[in-house]
C-alpha positions as CSV (number, residue, x, y, z in Angstrom):
1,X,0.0,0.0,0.0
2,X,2.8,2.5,0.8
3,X,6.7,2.0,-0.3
4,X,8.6,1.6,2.8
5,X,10.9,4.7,1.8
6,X,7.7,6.6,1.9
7,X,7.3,5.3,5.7
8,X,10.5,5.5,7.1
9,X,10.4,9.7,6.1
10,X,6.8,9.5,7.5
11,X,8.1,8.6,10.7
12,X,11.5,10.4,10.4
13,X,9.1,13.3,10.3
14,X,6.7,11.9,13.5
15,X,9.6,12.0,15.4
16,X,11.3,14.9,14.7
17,X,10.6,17.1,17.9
18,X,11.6,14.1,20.1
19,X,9.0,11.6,20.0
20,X,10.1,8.5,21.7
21,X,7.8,5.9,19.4
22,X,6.0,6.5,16.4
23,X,4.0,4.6,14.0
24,X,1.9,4.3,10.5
25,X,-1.0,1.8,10.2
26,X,-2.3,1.4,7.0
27,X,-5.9,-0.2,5.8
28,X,-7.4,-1.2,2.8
29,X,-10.6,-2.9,3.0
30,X,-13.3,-4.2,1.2
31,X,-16.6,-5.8,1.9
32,X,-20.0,-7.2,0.6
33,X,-23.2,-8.1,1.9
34,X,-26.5,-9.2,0.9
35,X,-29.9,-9.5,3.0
36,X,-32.9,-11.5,2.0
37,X,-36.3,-10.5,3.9
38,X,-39.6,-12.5,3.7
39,X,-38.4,-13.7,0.3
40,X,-37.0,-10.6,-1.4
41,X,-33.9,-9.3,-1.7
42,X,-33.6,-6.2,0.5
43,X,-30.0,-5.4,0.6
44,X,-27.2,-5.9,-2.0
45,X,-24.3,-3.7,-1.0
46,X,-20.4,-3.4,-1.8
47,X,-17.8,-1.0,-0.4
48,X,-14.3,-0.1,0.1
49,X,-12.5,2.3,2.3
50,X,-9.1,2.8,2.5
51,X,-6.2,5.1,4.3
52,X,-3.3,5.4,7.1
53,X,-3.3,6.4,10.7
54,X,-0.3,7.8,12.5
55,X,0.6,7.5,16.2
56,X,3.3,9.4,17.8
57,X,3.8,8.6,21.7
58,X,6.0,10.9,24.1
59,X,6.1,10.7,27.4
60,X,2.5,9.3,29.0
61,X,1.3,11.6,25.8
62,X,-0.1,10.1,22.4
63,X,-0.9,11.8,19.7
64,X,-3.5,10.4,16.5
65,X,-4.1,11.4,12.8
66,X,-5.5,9.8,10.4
67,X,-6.3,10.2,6.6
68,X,-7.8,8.8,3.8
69,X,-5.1,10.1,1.2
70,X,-2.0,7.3,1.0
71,X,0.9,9.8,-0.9
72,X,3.7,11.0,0.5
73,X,2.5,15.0,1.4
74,X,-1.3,13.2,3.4
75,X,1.0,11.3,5.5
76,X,3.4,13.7,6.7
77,X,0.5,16.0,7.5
78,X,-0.7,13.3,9.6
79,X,2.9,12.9,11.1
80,X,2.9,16.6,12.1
81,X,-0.5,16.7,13.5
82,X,-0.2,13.3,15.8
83,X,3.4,14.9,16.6
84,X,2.0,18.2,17.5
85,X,-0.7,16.5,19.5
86,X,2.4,14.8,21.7
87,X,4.8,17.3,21.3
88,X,5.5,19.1,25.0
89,X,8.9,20.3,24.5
90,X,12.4,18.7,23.3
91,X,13.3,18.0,19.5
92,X,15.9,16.6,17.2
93,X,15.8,13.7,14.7
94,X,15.9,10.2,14.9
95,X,17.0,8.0,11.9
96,X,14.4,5.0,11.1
97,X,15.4,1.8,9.2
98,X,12.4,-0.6,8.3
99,X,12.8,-4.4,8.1
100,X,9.9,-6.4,6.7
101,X,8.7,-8.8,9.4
102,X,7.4,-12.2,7.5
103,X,3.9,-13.3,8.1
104,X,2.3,-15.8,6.9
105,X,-1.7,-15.0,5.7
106,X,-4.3,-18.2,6.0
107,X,-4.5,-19.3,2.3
108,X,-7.6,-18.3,0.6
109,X,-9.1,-20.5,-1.6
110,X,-12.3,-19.3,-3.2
111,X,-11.6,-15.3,-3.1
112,X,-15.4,-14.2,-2.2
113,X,-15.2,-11.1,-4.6
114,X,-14.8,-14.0,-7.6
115,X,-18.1,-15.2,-6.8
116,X,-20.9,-13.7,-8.3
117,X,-23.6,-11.9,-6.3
118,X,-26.3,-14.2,-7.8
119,X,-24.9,-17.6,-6.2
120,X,-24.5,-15.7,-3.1
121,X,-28.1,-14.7,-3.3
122,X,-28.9,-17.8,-4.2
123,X,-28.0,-19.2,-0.8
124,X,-30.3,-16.6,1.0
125,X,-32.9,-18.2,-1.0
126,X,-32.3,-21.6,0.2
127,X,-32.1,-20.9,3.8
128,X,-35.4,-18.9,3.7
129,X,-37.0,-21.9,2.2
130,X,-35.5,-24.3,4.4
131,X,-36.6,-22.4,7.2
132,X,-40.4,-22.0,6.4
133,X,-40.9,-25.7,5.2
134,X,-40.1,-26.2,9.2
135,X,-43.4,-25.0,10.5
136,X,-46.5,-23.0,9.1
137,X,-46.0,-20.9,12.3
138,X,-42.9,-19.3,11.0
139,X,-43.8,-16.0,9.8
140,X,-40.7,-13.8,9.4
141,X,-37.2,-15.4,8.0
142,X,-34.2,-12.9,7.4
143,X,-30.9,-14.5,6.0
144,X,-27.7,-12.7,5.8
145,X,-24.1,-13.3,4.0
146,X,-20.9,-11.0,4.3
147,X,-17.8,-11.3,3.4
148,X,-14.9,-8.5,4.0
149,X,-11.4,-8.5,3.0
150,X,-8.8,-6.3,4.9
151,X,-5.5,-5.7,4.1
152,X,-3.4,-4.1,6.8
153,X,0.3,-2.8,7.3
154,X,2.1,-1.4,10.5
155,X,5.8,0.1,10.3
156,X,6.5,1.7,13.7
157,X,9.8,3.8,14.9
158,X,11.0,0.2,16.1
159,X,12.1,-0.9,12.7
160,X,9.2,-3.4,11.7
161,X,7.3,-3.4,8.7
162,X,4.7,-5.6,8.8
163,X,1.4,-7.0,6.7
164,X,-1.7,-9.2,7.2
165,X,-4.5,-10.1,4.7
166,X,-7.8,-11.1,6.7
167,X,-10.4,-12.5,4.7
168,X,-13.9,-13.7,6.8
169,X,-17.2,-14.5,5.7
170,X,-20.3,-14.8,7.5
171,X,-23.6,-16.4,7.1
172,X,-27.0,-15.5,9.8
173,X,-30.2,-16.6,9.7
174,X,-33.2,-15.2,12.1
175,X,-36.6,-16.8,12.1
176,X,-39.2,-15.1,13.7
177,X,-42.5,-18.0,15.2
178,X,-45.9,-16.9,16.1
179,X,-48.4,-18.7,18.9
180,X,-50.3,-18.8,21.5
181,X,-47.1,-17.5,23.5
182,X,-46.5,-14.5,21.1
183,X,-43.3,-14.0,19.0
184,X,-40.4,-15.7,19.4
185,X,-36.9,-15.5,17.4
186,X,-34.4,-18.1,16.9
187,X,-31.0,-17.3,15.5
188,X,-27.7,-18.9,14.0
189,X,-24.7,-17.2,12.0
190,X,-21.5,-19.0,11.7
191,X,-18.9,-17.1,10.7
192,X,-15.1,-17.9,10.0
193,X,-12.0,-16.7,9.0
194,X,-11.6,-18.0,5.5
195,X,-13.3,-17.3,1.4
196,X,-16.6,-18.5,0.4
197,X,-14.8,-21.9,1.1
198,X,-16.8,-22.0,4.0
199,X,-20.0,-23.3,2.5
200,X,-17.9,-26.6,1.8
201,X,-18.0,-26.6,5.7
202,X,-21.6,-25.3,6.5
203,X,-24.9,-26.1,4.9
204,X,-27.4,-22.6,4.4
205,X,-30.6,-25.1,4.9
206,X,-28.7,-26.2,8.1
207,X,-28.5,-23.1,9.5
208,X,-31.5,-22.1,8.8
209,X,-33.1,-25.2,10.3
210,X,-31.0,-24.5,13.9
211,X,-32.9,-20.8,13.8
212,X,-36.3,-21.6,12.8
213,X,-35.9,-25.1,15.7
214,X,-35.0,-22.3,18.2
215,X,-38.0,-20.6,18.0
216,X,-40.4,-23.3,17.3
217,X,-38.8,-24.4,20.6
218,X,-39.2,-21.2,22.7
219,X,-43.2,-21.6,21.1
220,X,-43.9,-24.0,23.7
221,X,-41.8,-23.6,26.7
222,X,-43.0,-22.1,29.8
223,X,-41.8,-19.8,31.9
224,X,-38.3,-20.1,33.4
225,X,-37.9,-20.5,37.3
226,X,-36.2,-18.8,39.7
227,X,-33.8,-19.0,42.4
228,X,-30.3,-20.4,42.8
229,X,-29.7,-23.6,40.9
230,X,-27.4,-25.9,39.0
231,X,-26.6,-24.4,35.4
232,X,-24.9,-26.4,32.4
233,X,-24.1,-24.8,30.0
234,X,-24.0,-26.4,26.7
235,X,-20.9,-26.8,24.3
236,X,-20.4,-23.2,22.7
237,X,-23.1,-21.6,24.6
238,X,-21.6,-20.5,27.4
239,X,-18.5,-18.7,25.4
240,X,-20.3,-15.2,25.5
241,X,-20.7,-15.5,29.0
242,X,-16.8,-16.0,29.8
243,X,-15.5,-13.7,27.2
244,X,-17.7,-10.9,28.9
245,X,-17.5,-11.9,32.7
246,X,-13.8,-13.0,32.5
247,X,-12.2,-11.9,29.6
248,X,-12.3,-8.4,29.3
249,X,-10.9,-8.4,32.8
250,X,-7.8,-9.7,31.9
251,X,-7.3,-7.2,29.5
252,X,-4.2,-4.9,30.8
253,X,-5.9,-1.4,29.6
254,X,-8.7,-2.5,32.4
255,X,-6.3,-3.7,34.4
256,X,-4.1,-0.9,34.7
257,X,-6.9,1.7,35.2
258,X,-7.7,-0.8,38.2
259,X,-11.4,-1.5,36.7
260,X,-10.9,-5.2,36.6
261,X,-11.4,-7.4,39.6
262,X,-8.8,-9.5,38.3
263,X,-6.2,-6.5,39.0
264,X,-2.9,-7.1,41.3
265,X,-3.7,-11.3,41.0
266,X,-1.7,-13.1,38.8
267,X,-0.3,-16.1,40.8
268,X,-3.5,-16.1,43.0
269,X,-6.0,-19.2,42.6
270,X,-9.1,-17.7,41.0
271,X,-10.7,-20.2,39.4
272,X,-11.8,-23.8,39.9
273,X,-8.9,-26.0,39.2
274,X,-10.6,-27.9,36.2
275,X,-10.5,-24.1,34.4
276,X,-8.2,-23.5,32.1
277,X,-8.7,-20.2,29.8
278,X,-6.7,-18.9,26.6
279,X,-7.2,-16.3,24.5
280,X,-5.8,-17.6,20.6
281,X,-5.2,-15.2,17.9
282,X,-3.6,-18.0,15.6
283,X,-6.6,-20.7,16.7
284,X,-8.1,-22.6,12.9
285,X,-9.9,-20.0,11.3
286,X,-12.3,-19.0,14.0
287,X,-14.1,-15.8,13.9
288,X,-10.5,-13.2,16.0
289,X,-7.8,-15.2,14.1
290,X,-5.3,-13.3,12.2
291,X,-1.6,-13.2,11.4
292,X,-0.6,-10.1,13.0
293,X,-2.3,-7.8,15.5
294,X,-3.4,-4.0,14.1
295,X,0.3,-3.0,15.6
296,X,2.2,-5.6,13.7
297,X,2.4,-7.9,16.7
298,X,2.4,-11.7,15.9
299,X,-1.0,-13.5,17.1
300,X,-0.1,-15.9,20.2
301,X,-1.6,-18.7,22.0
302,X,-1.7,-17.0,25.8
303,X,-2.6,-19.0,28.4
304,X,-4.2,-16.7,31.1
305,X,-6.0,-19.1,33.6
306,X,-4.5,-22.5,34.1
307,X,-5.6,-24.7,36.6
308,X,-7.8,-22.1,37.8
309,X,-4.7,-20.0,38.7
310,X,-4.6,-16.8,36.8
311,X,-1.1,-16.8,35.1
312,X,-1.4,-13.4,33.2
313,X,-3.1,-10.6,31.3
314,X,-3.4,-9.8,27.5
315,X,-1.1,-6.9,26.7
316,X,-1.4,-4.1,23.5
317,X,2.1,-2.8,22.6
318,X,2.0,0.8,24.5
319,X,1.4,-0.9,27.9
320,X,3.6,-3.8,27.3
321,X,6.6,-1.2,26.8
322,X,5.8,0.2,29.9
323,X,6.1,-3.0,31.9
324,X,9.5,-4.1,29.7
325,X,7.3,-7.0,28.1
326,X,6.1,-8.2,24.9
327,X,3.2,-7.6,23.4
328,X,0.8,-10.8,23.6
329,X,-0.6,-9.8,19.8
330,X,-4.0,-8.3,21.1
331,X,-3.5,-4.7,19.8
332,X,-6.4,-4.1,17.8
333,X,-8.4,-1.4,16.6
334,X,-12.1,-1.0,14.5
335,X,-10.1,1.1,11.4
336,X,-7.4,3.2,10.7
337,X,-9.6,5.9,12.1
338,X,-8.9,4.4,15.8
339,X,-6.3,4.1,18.2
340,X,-5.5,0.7,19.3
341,X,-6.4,-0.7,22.5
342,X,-6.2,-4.3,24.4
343,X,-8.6,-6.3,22.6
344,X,-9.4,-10.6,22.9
345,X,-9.4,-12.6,19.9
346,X,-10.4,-16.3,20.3
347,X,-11.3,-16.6,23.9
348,X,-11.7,-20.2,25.2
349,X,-12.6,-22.4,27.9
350,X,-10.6,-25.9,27.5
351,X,-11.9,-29.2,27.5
352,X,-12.1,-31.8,30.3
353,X,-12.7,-35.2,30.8
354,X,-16.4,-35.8,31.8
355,X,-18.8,-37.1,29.4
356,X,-21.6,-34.1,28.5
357,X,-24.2,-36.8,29.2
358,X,-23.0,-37.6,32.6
359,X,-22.8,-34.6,33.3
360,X,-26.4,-33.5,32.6
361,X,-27.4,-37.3,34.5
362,X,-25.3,-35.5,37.9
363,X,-27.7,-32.8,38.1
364,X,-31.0,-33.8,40.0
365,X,-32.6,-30.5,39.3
366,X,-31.3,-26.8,37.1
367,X,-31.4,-25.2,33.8
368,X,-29.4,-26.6,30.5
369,X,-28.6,-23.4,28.9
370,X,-28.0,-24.1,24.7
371,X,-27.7,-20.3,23.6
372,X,-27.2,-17.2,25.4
373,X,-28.2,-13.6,24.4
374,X,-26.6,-10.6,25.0
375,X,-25.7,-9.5,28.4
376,X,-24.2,-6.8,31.1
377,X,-21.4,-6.9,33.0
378,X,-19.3,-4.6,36.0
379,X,-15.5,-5.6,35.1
380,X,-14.2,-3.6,38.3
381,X,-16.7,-6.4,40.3
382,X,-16.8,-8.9,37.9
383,X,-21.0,-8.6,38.5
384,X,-23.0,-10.1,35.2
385,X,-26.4,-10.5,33.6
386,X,-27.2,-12.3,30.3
387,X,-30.5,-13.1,28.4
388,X,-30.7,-16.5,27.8
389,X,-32.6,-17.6,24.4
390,X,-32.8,-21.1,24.6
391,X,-32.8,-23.1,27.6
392,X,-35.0,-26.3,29.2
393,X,-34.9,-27.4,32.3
394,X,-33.2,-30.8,34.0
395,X,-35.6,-32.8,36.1
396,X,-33.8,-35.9,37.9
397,X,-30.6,-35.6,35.8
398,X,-32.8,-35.5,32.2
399,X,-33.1,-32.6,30.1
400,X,-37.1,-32.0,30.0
401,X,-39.3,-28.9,28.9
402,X,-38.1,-25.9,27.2
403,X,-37.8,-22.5,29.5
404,X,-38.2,-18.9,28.4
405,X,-37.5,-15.5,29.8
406,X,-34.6,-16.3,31.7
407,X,-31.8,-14.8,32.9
408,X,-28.2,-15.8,34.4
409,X,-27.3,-13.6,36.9
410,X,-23.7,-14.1,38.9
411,X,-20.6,-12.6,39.5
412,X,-17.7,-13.9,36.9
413,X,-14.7,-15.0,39.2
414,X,-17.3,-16.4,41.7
415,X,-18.6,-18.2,38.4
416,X,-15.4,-19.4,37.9
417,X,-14.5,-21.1,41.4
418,X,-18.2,-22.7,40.9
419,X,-17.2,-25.0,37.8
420,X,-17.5,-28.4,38.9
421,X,-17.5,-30.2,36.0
422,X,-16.0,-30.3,32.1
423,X,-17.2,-31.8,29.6
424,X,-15.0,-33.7,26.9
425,X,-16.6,-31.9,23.9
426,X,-16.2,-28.3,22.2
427,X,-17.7,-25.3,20.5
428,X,-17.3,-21.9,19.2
429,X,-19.5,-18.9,18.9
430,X,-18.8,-15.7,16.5
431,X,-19.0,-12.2,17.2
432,X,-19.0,-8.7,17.3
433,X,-16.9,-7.4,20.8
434,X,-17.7,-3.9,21.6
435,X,-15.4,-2.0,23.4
436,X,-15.3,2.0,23.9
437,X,-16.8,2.8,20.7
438,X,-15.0,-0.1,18.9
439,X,-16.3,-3.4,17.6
440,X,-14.2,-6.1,16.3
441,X,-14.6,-9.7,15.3
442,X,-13.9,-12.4,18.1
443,X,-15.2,-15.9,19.0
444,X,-15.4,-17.3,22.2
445,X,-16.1,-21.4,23.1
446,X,-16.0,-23.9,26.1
447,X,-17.0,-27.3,26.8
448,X,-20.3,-29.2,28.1
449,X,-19.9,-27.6,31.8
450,X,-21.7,-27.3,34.9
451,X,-21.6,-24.3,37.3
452,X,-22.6,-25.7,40.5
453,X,-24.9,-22.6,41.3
454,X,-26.0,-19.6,39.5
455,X,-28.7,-17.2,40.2
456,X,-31.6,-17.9,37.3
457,X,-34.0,-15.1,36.6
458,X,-37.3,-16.0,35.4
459,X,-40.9,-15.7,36.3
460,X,-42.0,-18.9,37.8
461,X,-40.8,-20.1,41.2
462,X,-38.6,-23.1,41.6
C-alpha cells in the first residue's frame, strides 16, 4: 500500500521534535453483503475504504491522525498533526530503518469477490425456504451473507514493517414463530476466518433449520424458574458469558486503570482447578484469528488461567513497553480511524474429561442453557447479567421442557470457582466485541460444563 521509503520519512518526520515511538498503520478494506427479507432481496451492497493512521507517543502523551489520502504530502501532514498533539517540549531527529517482518496469511481458496452476487443470493434463498418448510408458524425469515477482506500494514519507529491479509465470511439466519405464547426469534450465523470456502464446511438449509428449531422451541416452553440452581451450560453456549465476565478483565488497559477485579492477582488461585482459559489469535480459522495484531504484533496462544490460577493478562504494545514485556498480539483497533487498545481474539474455555451426558445425569434439578443472548457486565466487580434464548430445564438428571425469559445472573470469578465439572466436547461462537466505541470480530467457546450454582432469573418459582 505505501513503499517503505515513503514510511520511514513518514516517521522520520513523527519524530522529529523528540518523540520516543511513532508509528503508521495502514488499511485497505473491502466488503459485501447481501440480506434477503420475507423472500425478497432487500439489501445488495459493496464497499471499500481505504487510508493510514499515524501515532506518535512521548512521554505518557499520544498523539493520533488519520487520513484517507495514502501519498507522500497526506501522510506527513498526519505525522505533524499526531506529533504536535504529543509534542511538550524537546526536538531533534531520529533515523528509522524498516525491516519487513514475514507473516504468513491463512490461504484463501475461493476469493469471495470472484463469486458472483447471484450464487450468493442464491443461498439466501435456500435458507429462507428451508426455514419456512419447518413450521406453518414461521412468519418472518431474514438471512444474511458478508464477506470482507482487509489488508493491513504497521511500520513503527522500532524498525518493523509488517502486513496481514484477513479475509472472513459470514452467514445468519433469524426466524421469527408466532403462537399462542407471542413472538419468538431463533437465531444462527457461523462465521469464519476463510473465502466463500466455508460453504464446503456449513450447509445454508442447516443453519436455517438450527434458527427456525430455536423458536419453534421457545413456542412452547414455559416460563423459566427462579432461584439459585445448577446451570450447564451447553458446548459453545456459554462462550459469551466467559469472554464478557472474564475476559475483558484480563485485559491490561482495564487492568491498569484498576477497573478489573482480576487486578494485582496473577499467581492467586481464581478459578476452579478444572478451568483453564486462553485467549488464541492464531486458533483454525475462527471468527478473531489473524496473522498479526493491528500494531504488527504476531497473534499468540496465551494461556491466562491454568488450573484455575490466573497466570497473566493480554497486553497491546503501549502498555507492554511500559512494563518491559512483549506484546501478547492483542492490539487491535475497528479502522485506521482508531487508536489501538487491548482487545481478545479467540477466547476459550478448554476441554475436560467428563462425558456431557454424565454430566447432565449428575444434576437432579437446574437449567441446561443451549444459547445465550446478549448481556451486562461490571469488570471492576466482575458482576453479570445475560439473556438467555434457549434453555430447558433438567428434572432428575434429564433434560425436560423448554424454558423462556430467563436470565443468568452471577458474578464472573465467583462463576469461575463454581465449575465443577467439564465436559470432553467443544464449540465456538462468533461475534462482534464492543469496546469503547470499537467493535471487532472475536469468538469465544467452552466445553459441556456445569456451574454448580448460578442465580436464574425467570418468572416462575422453583
Amino acid at each position: 500500500m505505501i513503499e517503505p521509503d515513503i514510511l520511514e520519512r513518514t516517521l522520520r518526520h513523527a519524530l522529529r521534535n523528540g518523540g520516543d515511538f511513532a508509528e503508521v498503520f495502514a488499511e485497505d478494506r473491502r466488503s459485501s453483503s447481501a440480506r434477503f427479507d420475507d423472500g425478497r432481496v432487500e439489501e445488495l451492497v459493496s464497499g471499500r475504504s481505504r487510508g493510514a493512521g499515524v501515532r506518535v507517543v512521548r512521554g505518557g502523551t499520544t498523539g493520533y491522525a488519520h487520513t484517507a489520502d495514502l501519498s507522500e504530502a497526506r501522510l506527513r501532514d498526519a505525522a505533524e498533526a499526531a506529533a504536535g498533539a504529543a509534542r511538550d517540549g524537546g526536538g531533534g531527529a531520529t533515523a528509522v530503518a524498516l525491516e519487513a517482518r514475514p507473516t504468513e496469511p491463512h490461504e484463501i481458496l475461493v476469493p469471495p469477490e470472484s463469486v458472483s452476487k447471484a450464487r450468493k443470493v442464491e443461498l439466501l434463498r435456500r435458507a429462507d425456504t428451508a426455514a419456512r418448510e419447518r413450521s406453518d408458524t414461521i412468519s418472518q425469515v431474514s438471512a444474511a451473507y458478508a464477506d470482507g477482506r482487509r489488508r493491513i500494514l504497521v511500520a513503527n519507529s522500532d524498525g518493523l514493517l509488517a502486513e496481514d491479509d484477513q479475509v472472513r465470511t459470514r452467514f445468519m439466519v433469524q426466524c421469527v414463530a408466532v403462537g399462542d405464547t407471542g413472538m419468538q426469534t431463533g437465531t444462527e450465523g457461523p462465521g469464519r476466518t476463510m473465502g466463500f470456502e466455508l460453504f464446503d464446511e456449513i450447509d445454508p438449509e442447516q443453519i436455517a433449520a438450527i434458527a427456525a428449531d430455536r423458536a419453534l422451541t421457545m413456542l412452547r416452553a414455559r416460563p423459566a424458574p427462579s432461584g439459585k440452581m445448577p446451570v450447564v451450560l451447553k458446548r459453545g453456549a456459554g462462550g459469551v458469558l466467559f469472554h464478557e465476565a472474564c475476559g475483558h478483565g484480563l485485559e491490561s488497559d482495564l487492568v491498569g486503570r484498576d477497573a478489573s477485579v482480576f487486578a494485582g492477582r496473577v499467581g492467586e488461585q481464581v478459578a476452579s482447578p478444572l478451568v483453564t482459559i486462553v485467549d488464541d489469535g492464531t486458533y483454525s480459522r475462527e471468527w478473531g484469528t489473524y496473522a498479526i495484531d493491528d500494531e504488527g504484533a504476531p497473534a499468540r496462544r496465551n494461556v491466562l488461567i491454568e488450573d484455575g490460577v490466573l497466570t497473566d493478562y493480554l497486553w497491546d504494545l503501549t502498555r507492554a513497553r511500559k512494563e518491559g514485556r512483549e506484546s501478547s498480539g492483542n492490539g487491535r483497533r475497528e479502522t485506521y480511524r482508531d487508536l489501538p487498545m487491548v482487545r481478545m481474539t479467540n477466547t476459550y474455555l478448554l476441554a475436560g474429561a467428563d462425558d456431557p451426558d454424565d454430566i447432565v445425569a449428575r444434576t437432579e434439578r437446574g437449567i441446561y442453557c443451549a444459547a445465550l443472548g446478549g448481556g451486562q457486565v461490571n469488570t471492576a466487580t466482575g458482576d453479570f447479567v445475560f439473556g438467555v434464548t434457549e434453555a430447558y430445564l433438567i428434572e432428575n438428571g434429564e433434560i425436560t421442557e423448554p424454558v423462556r425469559a430467563a436470565q443468568l445472573i452471577g458474578n464472573g470469578p465467583e462463576t469461575l470457582r463454581l465449575v465443577d465439572a467439564v465436559g470432553n466436547d467443544f464449540d465456538t461462537w462468533a461475534g462482534t466485541c464492543g469496546k469503547d466505541g470499537q467493535g471487532v470480530p472475536v469468538s469465544a467457546g467452552q466445553p459441556t460444563l456445569r456451574v454448580a450454582e448460578l442465580t436464574v432469573g425467570g418468572t416462575a418459582d422453583v
